[in-house]
C-alpha positions as CSV (number, residue, x, y, z in Angstrom):
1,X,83.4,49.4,86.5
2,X,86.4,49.3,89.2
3,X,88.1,51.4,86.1
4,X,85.4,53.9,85.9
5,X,85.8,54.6,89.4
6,X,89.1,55.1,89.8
7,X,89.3,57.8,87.0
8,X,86.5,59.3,88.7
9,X,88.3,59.4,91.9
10,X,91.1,60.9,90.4
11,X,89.2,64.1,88.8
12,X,88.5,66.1,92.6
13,X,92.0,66.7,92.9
14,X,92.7,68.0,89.3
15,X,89.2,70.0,89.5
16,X,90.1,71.3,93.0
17,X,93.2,72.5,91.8
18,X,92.3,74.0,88.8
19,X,89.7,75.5,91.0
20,X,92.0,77.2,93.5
21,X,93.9,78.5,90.4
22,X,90.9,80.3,88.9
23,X,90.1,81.5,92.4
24,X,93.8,83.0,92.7
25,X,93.1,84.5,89.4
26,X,90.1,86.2,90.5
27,X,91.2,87.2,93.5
28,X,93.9,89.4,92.0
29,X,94.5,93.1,91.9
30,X,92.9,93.9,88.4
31,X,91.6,96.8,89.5
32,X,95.3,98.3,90.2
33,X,96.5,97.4,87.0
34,X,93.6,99.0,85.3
35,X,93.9,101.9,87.5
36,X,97.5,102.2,86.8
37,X,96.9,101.9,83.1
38,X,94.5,105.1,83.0
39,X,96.6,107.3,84.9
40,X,99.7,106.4,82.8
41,X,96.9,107.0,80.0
42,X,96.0,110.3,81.3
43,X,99.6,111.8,82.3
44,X,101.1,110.6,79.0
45,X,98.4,113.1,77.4
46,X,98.6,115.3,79.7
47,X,102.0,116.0,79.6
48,X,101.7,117.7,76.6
49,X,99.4,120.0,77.0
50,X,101.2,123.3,78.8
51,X,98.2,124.1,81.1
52,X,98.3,120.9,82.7
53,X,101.7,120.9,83.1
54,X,101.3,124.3,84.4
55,X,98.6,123.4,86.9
56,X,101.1,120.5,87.7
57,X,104.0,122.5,88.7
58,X,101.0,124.9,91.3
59,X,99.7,121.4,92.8
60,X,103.0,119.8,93.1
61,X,103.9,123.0,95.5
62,X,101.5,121.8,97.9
63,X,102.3,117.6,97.8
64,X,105.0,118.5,100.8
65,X,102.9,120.7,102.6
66,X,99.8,118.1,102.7
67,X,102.3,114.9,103.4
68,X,103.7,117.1,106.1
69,X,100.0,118.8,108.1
70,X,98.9,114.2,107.9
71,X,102.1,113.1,109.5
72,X,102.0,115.6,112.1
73,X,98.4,115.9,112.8
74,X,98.4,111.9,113.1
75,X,101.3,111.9,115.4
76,X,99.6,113.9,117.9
77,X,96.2,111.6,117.5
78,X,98.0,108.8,118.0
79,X,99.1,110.1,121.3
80,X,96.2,111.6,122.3
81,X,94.2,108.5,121.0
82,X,96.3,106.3,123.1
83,X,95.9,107.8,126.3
84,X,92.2,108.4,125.9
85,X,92.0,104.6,125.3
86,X,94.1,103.7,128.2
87,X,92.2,106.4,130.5
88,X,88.9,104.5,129.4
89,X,89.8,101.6,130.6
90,X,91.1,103.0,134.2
91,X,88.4,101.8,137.3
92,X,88.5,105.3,138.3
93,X,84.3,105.9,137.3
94,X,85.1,109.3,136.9
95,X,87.9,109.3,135.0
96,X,86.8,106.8,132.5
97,X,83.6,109.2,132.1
98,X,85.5,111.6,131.1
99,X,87.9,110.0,128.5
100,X,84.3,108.6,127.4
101,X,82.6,112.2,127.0
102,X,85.9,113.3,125.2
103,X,85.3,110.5,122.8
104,X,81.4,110.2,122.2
105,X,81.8,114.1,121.7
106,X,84.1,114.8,119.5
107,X,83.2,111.4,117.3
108,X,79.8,113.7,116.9
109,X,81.2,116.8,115.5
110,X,82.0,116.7,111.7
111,X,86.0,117.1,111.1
112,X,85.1,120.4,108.9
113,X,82.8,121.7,112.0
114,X,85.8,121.0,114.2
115,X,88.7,122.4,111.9
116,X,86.5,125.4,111.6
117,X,85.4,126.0,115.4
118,X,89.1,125.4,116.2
119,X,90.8,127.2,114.1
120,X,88.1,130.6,114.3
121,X,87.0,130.2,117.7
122,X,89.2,128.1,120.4
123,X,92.4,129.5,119.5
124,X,91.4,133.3,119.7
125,X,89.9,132.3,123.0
126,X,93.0,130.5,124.2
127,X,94.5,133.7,123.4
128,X,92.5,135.9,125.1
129,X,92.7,133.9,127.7
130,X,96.2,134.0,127.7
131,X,96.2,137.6,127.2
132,X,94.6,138.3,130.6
133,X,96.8,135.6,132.3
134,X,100.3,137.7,131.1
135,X,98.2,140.9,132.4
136,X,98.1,139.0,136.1
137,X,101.8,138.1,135.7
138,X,103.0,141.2,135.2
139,X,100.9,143.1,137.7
140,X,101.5,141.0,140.1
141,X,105.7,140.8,139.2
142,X,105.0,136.7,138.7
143,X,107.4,135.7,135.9
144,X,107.2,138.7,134.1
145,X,109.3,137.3,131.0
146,X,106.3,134.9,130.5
147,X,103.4,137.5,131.2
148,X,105.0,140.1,128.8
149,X,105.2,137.4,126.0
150,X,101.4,135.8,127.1
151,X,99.9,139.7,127.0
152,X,101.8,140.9,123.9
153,X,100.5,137.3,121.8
154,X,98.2,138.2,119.0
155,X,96.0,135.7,117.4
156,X,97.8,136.6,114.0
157,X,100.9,134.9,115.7
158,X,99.3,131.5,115.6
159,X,99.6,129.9,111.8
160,X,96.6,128.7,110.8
161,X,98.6,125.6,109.7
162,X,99.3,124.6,113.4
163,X,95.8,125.7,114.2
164,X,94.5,122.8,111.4
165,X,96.6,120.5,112.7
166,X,95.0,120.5,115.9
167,X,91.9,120.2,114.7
168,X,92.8,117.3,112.5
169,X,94.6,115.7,115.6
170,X,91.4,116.4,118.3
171,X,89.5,114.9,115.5
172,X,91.2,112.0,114.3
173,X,92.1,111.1,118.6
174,X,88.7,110.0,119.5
175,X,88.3,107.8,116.2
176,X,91.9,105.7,117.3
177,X,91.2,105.8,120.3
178,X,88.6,103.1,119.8
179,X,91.2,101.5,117.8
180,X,93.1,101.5,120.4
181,X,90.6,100.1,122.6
182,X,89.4,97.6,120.5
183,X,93.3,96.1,120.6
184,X,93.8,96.3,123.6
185,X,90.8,94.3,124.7
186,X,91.7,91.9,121.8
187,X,94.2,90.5,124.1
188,X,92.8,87.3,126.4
189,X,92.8,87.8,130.3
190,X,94.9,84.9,129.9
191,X,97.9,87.4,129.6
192,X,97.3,89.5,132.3
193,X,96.8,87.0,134.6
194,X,100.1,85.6,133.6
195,X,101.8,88.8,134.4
196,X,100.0,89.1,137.8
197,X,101.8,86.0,138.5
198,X,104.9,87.0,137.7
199,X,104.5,89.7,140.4
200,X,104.2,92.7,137.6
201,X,102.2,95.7,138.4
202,X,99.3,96.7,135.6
203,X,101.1,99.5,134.2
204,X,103.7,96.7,133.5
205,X,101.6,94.1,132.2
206,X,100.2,96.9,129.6
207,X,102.9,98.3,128.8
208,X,105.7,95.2,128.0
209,X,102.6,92.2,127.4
210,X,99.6,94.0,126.3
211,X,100.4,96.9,124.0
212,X,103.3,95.3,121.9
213,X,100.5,92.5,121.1
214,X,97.7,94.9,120.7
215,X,99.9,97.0,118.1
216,X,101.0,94.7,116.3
217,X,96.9,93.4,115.7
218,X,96.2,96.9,115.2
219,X,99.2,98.0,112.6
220,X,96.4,97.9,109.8
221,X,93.8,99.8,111.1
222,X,95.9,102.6,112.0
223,X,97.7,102.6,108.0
224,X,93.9,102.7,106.7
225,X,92.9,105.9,109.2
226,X,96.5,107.5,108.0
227,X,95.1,107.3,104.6
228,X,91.7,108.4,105.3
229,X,93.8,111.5,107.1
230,X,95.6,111.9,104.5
231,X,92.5,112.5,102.2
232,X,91.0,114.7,105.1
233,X,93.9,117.0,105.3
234,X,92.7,118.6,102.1
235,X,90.0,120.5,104.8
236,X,93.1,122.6,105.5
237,X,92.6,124.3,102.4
238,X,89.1,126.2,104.0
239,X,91.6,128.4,106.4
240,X,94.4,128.9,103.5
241,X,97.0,126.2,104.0
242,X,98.7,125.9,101.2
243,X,98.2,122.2,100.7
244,X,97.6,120.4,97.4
245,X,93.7,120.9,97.1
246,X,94.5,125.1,98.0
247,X,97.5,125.2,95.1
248,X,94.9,123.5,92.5
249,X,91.7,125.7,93.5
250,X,94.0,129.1,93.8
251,X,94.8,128.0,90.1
252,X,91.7,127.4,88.8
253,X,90.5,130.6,89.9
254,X,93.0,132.7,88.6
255,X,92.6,131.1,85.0
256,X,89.2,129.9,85.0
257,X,90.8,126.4,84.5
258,X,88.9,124.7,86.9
259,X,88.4,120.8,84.9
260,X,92.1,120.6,84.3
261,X,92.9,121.9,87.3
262,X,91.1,119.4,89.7
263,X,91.5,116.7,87.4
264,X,95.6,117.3,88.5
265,X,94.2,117.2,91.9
266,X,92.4,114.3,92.5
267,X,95.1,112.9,90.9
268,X,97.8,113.6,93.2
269,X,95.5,112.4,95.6
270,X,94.7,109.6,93.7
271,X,98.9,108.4,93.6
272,X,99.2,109.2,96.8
273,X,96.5,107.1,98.7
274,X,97.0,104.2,96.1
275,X,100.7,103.5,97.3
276,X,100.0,104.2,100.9
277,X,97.2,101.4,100.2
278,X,99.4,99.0,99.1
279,X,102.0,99.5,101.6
280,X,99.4,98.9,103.8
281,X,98.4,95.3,102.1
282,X,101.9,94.2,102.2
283,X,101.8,95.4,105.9
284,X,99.0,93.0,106.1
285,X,100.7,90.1,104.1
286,X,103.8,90.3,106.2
287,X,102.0,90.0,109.5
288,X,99.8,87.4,108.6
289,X,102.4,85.3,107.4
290,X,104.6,86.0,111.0
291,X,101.2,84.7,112.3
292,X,101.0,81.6,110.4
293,X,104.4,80.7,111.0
294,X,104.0,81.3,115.0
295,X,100.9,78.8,115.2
């Protein structure tokens, strides 16, 4: 009997064990390797068949182009998004109705809506507006360097790459902005009181305590909304940027190979997100483990 209960209370930890293994098993990234597998599948075929490699060389024009309009464009949200999270939380009622009507507004419009109403509406206005401005300059003799160049700007002059950008970036700002928010306020009162009593003023106690923590919580949030920008940036396309998902359509329309052609597309897309994903997981790995070690 005492036998029979020994070996039994020797079987959790083998079971537990062999439990956590099959758990760890599970838990691993299948889905990659299958995902991996078809696309080394599918560009082993396809590299022997000339149209694809044709459409390849068109899309592959436009991989530089689309890497370049996400970086930018998520620079400037970040900034934007930043200070729209830091005005929010100023005591100043109408300043933080502002930053909040700024948010709550654009966070309603659809990102093509805004690229669009950008791009085809705001900047010709902003340059009609300049237009007048440089005509008051130079009537009055007021910097009439400046007012020649303000009166003599077309709306031609303005890319429409740098006008998508700033739709992408207005966009994206009000979305990380609430990232940035949500950070921030991640952060217990515990450290702001214990800057207070080292005698540090709040722009001080937000900017050397509060934001370096608040980053670093936020670090994978921000790499999943530069991916989901990264996707995004293929509204560019609408107003003729010559990004990835522009090079494919332009030709697919030119020789009616529109399967092959998108198929090249998505992709590039495809590659692109995946290995931005998993920097993004070993972005997570790393900070958890600086976590567990710190506690």
């Amino acid at each position: 009997m005492a036998s029979h209960i020994q070996s039994t209370s020797e079987q959790p930890p083998r079971f537990y064990k062999r439990n956590l293994l099959i758990r760890r098993i599970s838990r691993a990234p299948w889905w990659l390797l299958v995902a991996a597998i078809i696309i080394l599948l599918f560009v082993s075929n396809a590299s022997s068949d000339q149209t694809y490699r044709e459409v390849w060389g068109q899309v592959s024009q436009g991989i530089k182009t689309t890497v370049w309009v996400s970086a930018v464009a998520y620079g400037f949200a970040l900034v934007v998004g930043l200070a729209i999270a830091l005005l929010r939380r100023s005591h100043n009622i109408i300043v933080y109705q502002i930053a909040t009507f700024y948010v709550e507004i654009v966070r309603g419009i659809p990102t093509l809506v805004l690229v669009y109403y950008i791009v085809l509406a705001v900047v010709p206005e902003l340059v009609r507006l300049g237009n007048e401005l440089g005509a008051w300059l130079v009537i009055n003799n007021v910097l009439p360097s400046i007012g020649n160049a303000l009166a003599a700007l077309k709306t031609r002059d303005i890319d429409n790459t740098y006008r998508a950008i700033f739709g992408l970036s207005i966009s994206y700002s009000a979305f990380l902005s609430e990232v940035f928010r949500a950070g921030i306020e991640s952060i217990s009162s515990g450290q702001h009181e214990a800057g207070m009593s080292l005698g540090m003023s709040r722009w001080q106690i937000m900017r050397y305590i509060v934001l370096p923590q608040a980053i670093r919580n936020i670090l994978p949030p921000l790499g999943n909304d530069f991916i989901a920008m990264l996707k995004e940036s293929s509204l560019v396309s609408i107003v003729g940027v010559e990004d990835i998902t522009r090079q494919g359509a332009t030709y697919a329309s030119a020789n009616f190979t529109f399967f092959k052609s998108y198929n090249v597309v998505a992709l590039t897309y495809l590659v692109l997100t995946l290995s931005l994903a998993m920097l993004v997981k070993l972005m997570e790995f790393y900070l958890d483990r600086g976590k567990s070690r710190s506690t």
